[in-house]
PDB file of N, CA, C and O in Angstrom:
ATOM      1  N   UNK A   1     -60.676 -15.785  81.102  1.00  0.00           N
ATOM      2  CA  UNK A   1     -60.576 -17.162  80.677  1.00  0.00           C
ATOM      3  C   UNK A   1     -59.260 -17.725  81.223  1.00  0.00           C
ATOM      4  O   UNK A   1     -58.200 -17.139  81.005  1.00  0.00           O
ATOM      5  N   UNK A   2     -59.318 -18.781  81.883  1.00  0.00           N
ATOM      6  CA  UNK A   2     -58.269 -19.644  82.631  1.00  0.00           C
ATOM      7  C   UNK A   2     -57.939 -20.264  81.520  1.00  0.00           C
ATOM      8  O   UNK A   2     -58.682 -20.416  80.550  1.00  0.00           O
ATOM      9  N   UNK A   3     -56.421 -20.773  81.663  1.00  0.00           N
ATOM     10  CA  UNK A   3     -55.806 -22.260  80.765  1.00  0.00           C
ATOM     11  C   UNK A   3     -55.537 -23.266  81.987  1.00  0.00           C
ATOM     12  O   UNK A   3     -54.848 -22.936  82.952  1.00  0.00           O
ATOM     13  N   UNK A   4     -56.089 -24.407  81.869  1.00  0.00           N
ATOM     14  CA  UNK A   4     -55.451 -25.108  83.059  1.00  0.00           C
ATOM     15  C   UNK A   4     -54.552 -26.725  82.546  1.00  0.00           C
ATOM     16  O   UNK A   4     -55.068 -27.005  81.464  1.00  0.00           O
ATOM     17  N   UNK A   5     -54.138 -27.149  82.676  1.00  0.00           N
ATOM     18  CA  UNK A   5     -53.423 -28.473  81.877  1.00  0.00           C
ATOM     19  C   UNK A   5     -54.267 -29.840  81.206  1.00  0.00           C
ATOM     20  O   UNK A   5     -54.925 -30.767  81.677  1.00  0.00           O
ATOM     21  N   UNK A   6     -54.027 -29.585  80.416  1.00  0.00           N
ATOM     22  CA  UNK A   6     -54.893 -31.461  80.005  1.00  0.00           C
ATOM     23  C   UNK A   6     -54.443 -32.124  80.843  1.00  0.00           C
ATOM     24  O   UNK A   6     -53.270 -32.205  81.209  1.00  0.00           O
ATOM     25  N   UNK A   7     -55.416 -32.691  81.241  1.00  0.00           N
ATOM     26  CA  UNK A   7     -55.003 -34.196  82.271  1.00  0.00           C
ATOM     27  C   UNK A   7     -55.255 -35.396  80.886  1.00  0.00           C
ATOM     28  O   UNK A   7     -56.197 -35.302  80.100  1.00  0.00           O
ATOM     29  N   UNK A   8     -54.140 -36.540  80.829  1.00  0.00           N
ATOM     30  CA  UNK A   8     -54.427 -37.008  80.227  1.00  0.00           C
ATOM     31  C   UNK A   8     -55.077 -38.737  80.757  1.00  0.00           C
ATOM     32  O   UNK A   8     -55.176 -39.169  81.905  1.00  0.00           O
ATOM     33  N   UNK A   9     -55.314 -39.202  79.874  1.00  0.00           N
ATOM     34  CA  UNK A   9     -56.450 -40.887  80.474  1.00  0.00           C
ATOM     35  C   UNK A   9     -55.901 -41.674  81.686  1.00  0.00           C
ATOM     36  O   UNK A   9     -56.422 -42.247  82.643  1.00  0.00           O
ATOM     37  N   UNK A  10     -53.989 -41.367  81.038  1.00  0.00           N
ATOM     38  CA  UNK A  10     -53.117 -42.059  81.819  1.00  0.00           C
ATOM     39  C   UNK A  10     -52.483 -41.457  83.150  1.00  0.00           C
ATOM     40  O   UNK A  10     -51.571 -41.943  83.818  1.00  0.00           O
ATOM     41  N   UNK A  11     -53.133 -40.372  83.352  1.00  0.00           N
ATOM     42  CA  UNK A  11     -52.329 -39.295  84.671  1.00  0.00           C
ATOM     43  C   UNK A  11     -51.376 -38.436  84.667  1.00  0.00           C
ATOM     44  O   UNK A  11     -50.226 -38.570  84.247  1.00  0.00           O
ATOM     45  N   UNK A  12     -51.762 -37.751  85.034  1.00  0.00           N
ATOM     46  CA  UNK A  12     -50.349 -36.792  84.682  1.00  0.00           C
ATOM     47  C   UNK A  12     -50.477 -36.037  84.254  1.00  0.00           C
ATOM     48  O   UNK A  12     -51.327 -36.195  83.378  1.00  0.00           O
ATOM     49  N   UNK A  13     -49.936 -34.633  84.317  1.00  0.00           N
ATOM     50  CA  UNK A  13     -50.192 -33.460  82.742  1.00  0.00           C
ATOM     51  C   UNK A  13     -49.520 -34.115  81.911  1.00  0.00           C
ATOM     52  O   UNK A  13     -48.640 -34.908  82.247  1.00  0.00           O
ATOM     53  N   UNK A  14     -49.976 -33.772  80.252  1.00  0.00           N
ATOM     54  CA  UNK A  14     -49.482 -33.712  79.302  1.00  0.00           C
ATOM     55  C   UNK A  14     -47.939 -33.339  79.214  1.00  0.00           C
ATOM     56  O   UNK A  14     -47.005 -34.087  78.923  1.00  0.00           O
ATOM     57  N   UNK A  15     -47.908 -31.716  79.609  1.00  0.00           N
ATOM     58  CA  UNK A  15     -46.884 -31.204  79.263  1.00  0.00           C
ATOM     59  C   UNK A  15     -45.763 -31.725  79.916  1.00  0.00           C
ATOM     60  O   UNK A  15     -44.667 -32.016  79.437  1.00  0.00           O
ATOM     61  N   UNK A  16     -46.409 -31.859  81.760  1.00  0.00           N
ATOM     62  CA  UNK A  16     -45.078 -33.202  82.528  1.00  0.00           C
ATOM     63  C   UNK A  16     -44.687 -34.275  82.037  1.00  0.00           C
ATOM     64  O   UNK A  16     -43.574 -34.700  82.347  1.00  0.00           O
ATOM     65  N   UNK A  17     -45.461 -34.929  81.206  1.00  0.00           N
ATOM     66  CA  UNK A  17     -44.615 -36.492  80.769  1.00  0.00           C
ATOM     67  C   UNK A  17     -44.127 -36.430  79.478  1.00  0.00           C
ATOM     68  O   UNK A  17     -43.290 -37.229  79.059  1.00  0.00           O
ATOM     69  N   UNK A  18     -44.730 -35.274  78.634  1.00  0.00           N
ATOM     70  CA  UNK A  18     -43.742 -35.243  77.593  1.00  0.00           C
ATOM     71  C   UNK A  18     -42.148 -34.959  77.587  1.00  0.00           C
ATOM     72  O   UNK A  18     -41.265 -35.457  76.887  1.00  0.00           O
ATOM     73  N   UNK A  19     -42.083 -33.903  78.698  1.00  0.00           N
ATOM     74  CA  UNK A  19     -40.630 -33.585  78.658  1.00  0.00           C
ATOM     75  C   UNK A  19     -39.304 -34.545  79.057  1.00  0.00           C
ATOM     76  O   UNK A  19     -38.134 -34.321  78.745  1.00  0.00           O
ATOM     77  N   UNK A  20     -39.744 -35.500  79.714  1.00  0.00           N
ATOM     78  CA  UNK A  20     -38.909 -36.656  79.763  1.00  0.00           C
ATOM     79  C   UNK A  20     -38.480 -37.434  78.636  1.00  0.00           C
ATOM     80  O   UNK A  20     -37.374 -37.906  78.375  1.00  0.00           O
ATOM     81  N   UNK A  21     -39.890 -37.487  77.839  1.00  0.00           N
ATOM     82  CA  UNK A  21     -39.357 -38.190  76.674  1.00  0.00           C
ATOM     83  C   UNK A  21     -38.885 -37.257  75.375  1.00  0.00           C
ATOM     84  O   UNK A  21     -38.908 -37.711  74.231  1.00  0.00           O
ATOM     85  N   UNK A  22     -38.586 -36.315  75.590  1.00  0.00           N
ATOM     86  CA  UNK A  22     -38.394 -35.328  74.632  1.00  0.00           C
ATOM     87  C   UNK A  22     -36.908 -35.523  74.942  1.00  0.00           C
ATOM     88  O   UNK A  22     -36.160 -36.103  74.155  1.00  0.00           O
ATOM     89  N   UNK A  23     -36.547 -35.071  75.994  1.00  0.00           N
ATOM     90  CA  UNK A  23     -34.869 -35.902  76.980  1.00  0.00           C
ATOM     91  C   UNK A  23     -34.233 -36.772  76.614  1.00  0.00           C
ATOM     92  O   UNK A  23     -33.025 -36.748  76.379  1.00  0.00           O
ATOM     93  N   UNK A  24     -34.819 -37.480  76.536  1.00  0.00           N
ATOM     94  CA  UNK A  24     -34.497 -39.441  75.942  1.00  0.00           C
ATOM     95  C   UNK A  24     -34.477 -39.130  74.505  1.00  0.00           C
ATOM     96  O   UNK A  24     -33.363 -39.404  74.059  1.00  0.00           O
ATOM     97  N   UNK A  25     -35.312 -38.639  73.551  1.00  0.00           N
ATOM     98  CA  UNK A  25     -35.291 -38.925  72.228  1.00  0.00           C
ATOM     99  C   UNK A  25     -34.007 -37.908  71.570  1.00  0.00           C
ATOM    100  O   UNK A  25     -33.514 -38.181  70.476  1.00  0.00           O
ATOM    101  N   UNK A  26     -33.644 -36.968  72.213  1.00  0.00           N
ATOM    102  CA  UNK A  26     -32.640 -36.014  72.073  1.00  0.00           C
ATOM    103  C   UNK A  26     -31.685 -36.916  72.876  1.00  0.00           C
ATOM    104  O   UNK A  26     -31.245 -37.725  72.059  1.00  0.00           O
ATOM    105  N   UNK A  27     -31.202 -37.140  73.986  1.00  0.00           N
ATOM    106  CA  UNK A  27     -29.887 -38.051  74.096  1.00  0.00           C
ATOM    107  C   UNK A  27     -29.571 -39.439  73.474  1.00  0.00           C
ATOM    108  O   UNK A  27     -28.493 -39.940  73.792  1.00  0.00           O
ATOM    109  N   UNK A  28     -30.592 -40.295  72.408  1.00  0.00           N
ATOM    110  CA  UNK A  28     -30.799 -41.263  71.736  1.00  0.00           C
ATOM    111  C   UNK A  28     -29.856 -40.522  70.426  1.00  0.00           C
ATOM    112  O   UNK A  28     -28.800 -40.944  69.955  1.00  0.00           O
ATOM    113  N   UNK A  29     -30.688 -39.192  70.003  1.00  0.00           N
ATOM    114  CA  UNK A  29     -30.164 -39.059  68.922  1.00  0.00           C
ATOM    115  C   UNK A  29     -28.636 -38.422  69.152  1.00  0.00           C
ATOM    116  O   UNK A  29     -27.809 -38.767  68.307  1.00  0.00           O
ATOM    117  N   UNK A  30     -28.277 -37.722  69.984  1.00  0.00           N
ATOM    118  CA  UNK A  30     -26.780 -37.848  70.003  1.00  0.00           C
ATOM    119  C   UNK A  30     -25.546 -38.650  70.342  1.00  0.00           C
ATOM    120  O   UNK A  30     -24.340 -38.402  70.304  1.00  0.00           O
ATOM    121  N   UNK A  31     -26.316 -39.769  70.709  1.00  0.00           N
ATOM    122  CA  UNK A  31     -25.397 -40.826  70.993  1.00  0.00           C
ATOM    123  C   UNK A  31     -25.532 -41.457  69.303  1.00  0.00           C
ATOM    124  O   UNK A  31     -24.641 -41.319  68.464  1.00  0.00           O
ATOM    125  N   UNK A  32     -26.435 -41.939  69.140  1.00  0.00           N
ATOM    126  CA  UNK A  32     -26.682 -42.422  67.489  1.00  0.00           C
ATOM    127  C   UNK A  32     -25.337 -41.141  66.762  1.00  0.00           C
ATOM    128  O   UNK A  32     -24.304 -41.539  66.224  1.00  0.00           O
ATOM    129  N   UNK A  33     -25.584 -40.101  66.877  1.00  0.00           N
ATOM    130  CA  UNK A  33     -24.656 -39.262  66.060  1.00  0.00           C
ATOM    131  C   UNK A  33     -22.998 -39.430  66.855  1.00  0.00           C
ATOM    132  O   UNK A  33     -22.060 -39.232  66.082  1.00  0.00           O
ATOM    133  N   UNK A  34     -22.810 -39.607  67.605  1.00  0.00           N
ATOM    134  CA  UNK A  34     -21.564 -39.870  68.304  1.00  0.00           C
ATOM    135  C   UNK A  34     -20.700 -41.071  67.445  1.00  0.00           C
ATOM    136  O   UNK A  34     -19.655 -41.029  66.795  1.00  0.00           O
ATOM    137  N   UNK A  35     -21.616 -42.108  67.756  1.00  0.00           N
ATOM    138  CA  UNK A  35     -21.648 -43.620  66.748  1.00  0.00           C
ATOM    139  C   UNK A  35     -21.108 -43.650  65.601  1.00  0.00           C
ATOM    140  O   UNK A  35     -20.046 -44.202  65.315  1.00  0.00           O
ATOM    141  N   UNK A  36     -22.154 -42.778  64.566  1.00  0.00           N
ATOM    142  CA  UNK A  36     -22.031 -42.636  63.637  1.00  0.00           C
ATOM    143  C   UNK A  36     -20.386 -42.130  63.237  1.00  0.00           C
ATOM    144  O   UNK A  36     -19.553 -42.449  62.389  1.00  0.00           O
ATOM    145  N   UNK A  37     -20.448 -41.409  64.079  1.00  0.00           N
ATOM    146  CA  UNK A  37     -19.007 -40.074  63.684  1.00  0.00           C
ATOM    147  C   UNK A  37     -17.719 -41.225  64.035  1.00  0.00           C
ATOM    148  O   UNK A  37     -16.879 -41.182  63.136  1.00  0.00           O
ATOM    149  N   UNK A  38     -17.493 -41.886  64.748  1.00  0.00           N
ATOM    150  CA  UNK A  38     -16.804 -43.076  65.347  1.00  0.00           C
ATOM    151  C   UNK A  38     -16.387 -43.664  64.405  1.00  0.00           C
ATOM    152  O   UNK A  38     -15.202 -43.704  64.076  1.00  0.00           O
ATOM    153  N   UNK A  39     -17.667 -44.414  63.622  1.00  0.00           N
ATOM    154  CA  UNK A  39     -17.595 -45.417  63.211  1.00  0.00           C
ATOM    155  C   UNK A  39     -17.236 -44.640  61.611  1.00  0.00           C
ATOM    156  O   UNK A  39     -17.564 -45.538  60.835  1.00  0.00           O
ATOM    157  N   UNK A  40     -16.911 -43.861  61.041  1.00  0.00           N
ATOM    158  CA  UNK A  40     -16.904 -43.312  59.367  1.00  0.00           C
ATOM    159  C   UNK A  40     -16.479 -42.004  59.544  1.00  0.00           C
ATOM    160  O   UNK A  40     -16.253 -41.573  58.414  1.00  0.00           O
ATOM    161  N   UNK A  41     -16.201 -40.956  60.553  1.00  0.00           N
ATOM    162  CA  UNK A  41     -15.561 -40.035  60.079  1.00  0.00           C
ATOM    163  C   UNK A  41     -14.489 -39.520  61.017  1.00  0.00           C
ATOM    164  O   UNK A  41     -13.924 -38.450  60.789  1.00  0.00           O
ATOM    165  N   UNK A  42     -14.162 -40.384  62.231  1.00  0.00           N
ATOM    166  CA  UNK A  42     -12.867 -39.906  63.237  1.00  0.00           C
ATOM    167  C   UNK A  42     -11.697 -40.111  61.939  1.00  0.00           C
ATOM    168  O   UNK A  42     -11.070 -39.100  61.623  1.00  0.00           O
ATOM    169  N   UNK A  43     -11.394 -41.462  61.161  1.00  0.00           N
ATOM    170  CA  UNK A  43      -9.952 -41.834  60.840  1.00  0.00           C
ATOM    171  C   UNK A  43     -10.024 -41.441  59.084  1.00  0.00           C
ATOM    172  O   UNK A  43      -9.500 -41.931  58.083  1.00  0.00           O
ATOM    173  N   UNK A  44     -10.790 -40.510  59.293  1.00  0.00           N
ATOM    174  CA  UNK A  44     -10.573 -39.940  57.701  1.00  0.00           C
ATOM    175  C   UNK A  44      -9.505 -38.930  57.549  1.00  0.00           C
ATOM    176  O   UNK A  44      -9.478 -38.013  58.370  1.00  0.00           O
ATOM    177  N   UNK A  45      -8.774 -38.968  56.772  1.00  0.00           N
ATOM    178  CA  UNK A  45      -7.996 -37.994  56.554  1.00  0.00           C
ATOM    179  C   UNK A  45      -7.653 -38.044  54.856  1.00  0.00           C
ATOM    180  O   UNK A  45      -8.040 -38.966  54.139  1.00  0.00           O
ATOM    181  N   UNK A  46      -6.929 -36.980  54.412  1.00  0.00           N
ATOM    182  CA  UNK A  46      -6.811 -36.398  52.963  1.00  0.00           C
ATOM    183  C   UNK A  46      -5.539 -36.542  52.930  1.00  0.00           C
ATOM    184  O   UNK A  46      -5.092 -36.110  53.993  1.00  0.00           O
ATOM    185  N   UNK A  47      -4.225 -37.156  51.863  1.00  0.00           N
ATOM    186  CA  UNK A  47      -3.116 -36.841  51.670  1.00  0.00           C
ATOM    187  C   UNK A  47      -2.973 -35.574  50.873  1.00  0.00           C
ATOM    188  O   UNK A  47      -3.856 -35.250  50.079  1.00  0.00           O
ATOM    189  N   UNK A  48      -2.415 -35.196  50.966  1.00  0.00           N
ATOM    190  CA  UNK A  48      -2.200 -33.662  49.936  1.00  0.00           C
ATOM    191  C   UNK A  48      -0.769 -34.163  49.459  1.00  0.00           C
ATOM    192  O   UNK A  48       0.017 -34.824  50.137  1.00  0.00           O
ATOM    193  N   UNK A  49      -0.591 -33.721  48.170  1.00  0.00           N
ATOM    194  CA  UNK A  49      -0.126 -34.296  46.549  1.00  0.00           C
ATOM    195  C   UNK A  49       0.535 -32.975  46.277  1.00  0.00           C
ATOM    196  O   UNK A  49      -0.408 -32.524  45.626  1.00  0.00           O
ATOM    197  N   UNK A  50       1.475 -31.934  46.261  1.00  0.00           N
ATOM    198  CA  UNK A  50       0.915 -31.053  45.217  1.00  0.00           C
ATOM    199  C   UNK A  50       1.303 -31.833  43.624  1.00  0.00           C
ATOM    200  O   UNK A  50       0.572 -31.933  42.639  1.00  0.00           O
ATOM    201  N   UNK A  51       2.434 -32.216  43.778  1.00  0.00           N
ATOM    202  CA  UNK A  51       2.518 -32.722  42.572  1.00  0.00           C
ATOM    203  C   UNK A  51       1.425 -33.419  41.625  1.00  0.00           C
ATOM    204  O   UNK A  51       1.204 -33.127  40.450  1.00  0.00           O
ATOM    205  N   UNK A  52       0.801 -34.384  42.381  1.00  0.00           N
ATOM    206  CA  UNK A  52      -0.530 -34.909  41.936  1.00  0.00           C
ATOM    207  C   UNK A  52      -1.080 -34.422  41.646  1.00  0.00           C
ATOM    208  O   UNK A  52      -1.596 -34.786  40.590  1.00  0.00           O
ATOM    209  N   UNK A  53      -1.614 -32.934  42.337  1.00  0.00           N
ATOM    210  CA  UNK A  53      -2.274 -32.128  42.373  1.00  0.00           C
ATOM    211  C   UNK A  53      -2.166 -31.153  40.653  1.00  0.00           C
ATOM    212  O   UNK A  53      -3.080 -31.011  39.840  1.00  0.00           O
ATOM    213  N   UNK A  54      -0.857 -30.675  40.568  1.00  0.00           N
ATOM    214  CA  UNK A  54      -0.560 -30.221  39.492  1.00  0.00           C
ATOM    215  C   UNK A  54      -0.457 -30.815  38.264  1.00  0.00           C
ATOM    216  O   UNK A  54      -0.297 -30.119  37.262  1.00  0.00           O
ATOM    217  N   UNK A  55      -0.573 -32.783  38.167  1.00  0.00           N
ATOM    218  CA  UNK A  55      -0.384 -32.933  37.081  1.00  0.00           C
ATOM    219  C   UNK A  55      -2.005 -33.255  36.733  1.00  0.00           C
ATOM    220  O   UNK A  55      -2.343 -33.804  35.684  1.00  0.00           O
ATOM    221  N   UNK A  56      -2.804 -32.894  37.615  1.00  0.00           N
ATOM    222  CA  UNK A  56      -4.612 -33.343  37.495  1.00  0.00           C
ATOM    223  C   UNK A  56      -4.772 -32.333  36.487  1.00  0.00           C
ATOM    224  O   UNK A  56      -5.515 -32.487  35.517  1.00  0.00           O
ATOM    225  N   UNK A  57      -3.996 -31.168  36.727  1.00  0.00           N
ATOM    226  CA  UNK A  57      -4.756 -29.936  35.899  1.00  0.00           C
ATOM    227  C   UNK A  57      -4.023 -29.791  35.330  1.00  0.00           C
ATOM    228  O   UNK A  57      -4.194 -28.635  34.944  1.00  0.00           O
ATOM    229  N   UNK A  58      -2.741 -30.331  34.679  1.00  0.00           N
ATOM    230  CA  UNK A  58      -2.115 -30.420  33.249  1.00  0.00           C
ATOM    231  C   UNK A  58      -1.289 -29.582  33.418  1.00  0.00           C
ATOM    232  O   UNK A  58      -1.135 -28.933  32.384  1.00  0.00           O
ATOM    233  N   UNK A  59      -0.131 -28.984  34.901  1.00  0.00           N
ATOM    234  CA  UNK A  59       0.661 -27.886  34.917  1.00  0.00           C
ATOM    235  C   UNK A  59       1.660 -28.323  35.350  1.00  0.00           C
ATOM    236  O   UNK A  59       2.148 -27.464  36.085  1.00  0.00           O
ATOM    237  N   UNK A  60       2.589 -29.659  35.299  1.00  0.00           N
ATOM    238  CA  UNK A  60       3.358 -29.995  35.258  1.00  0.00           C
ATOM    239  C   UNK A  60       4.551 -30.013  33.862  1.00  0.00           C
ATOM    240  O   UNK A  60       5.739 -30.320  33.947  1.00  0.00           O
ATOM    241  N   UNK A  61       3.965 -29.679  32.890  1.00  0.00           N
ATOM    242  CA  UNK A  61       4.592 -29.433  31.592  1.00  0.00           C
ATOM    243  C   UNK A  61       5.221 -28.062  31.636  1.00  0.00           C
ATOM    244  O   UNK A  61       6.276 -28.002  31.005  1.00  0.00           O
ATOM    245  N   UNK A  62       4.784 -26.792  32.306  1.00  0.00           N
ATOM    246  CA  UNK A  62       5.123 -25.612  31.896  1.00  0.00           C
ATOM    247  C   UNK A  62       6.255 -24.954  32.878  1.00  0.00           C
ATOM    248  O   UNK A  62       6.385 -25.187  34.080  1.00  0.00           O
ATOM    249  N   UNK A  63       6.934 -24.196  32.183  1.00  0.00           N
ATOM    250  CA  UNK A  63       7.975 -23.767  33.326  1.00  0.00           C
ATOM    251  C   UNK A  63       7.685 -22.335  33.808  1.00  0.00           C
ATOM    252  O   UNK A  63       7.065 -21.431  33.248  1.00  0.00           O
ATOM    253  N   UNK A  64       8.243 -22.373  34.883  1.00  0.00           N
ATOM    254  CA  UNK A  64       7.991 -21.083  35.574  1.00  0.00           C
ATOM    255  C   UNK A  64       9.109 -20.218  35.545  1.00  0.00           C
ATOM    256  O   UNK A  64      10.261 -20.240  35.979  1.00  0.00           O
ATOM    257  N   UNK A  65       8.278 -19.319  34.785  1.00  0.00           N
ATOM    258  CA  UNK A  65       9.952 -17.624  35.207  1.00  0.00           C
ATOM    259  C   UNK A  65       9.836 -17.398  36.737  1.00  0.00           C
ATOM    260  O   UNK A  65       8.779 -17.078  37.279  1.00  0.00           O
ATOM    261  N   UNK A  66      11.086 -17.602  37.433  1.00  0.00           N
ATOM    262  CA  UNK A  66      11.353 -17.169  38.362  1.00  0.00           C
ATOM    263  C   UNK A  66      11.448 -15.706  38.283  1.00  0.00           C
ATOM    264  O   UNK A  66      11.131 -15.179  39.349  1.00  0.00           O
ATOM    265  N   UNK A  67      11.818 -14.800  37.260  1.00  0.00           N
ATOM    266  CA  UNK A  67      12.063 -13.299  37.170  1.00  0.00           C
ATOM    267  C   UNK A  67      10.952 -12.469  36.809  1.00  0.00           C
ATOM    268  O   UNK A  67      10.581 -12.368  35.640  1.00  0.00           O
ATOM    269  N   UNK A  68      10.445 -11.914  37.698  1.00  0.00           N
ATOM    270  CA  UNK A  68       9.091 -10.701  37.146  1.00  0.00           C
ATOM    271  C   UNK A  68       9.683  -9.837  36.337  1.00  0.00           C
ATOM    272  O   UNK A  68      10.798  -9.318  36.378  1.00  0.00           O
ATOM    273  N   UNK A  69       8.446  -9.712  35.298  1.00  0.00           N
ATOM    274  CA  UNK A  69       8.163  -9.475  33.994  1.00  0.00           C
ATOM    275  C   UNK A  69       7.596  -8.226  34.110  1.00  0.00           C
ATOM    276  O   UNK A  69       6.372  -8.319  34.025  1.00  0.00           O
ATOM    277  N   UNK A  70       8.167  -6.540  34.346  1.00  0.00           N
ATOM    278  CA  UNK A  70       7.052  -5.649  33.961  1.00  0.00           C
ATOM    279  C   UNK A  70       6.810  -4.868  33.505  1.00  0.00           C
ATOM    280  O   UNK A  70       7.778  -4.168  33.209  1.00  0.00           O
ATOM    281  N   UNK A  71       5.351  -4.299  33.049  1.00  0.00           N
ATOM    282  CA  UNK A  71       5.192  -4.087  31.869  1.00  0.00           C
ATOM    283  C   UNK A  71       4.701  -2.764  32.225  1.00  0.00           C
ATOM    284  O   UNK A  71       4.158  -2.445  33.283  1.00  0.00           O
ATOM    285  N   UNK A  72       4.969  -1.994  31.160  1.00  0.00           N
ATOM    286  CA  UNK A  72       4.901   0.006  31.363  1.00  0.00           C
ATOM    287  C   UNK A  72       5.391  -0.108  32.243  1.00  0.00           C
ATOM    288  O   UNK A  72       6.100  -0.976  32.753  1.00  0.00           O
ATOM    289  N   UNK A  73       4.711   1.622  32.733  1.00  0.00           N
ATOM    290  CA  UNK A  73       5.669   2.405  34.017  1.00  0.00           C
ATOM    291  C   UNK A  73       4.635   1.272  35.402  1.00  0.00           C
ATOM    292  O   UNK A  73       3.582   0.639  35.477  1.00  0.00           O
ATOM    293  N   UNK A  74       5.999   1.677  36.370  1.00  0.00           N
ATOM    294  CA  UNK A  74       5.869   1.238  37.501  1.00  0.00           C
ATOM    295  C   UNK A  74       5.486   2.216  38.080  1.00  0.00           C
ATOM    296  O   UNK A  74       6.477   2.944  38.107  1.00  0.00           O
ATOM    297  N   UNK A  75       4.541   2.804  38.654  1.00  0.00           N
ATOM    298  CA  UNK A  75       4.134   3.442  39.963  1.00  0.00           C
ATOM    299  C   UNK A  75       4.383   5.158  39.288  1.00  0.00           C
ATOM    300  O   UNK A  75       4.821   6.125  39.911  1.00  0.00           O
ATOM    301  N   UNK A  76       3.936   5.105  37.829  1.00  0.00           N
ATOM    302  CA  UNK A  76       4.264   6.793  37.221  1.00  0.00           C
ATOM    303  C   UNK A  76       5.526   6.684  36.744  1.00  0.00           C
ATOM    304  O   UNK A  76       5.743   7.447  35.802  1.00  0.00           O
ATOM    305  N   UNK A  77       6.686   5.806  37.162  1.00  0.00           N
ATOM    306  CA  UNK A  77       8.045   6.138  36.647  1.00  0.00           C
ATOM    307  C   UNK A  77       8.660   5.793  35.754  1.00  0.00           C
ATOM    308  O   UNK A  77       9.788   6.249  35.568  1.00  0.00           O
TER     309      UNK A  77
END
């Protein structure tokens, strides 16, 4: 049993004229995504706070021992 190509009404194989437009609809959509990225996510950026940061979660009140604290033996000794 042979496979041989659909010819379609309009000429051409099938499989030849699809791949052009398969081309086009894939460089459509990455230019559309190029666009997109341009236009809403090149000039985004985040400030970083820590302070802000620390008083979101309520740890600006507490003080910190600079001096470790330890507890039993160290290492058997």
């Amino acid at each position: 049993m042979t496979h041989t190509a659909r010819v379609s009404p309009a000429g051409g194989t099938a499989p030849a004229r699809l791949a052009p437009r398969i081309a086009l609809v894939l460089a459509l959509k990455v230019l559309g995504l190029a666009v997109l990225w341009l236009l809403f996510v090149r000039d985004q950026r985040v400030a970083v706070d820590a302070r802000g940061t620390a008083s979101a979660f309520g740890l600006l009140g507490t003080q910190q021992d600079s001096s470790l604290k330890s507890e039993g033996n160290v290492h058997g000794q």
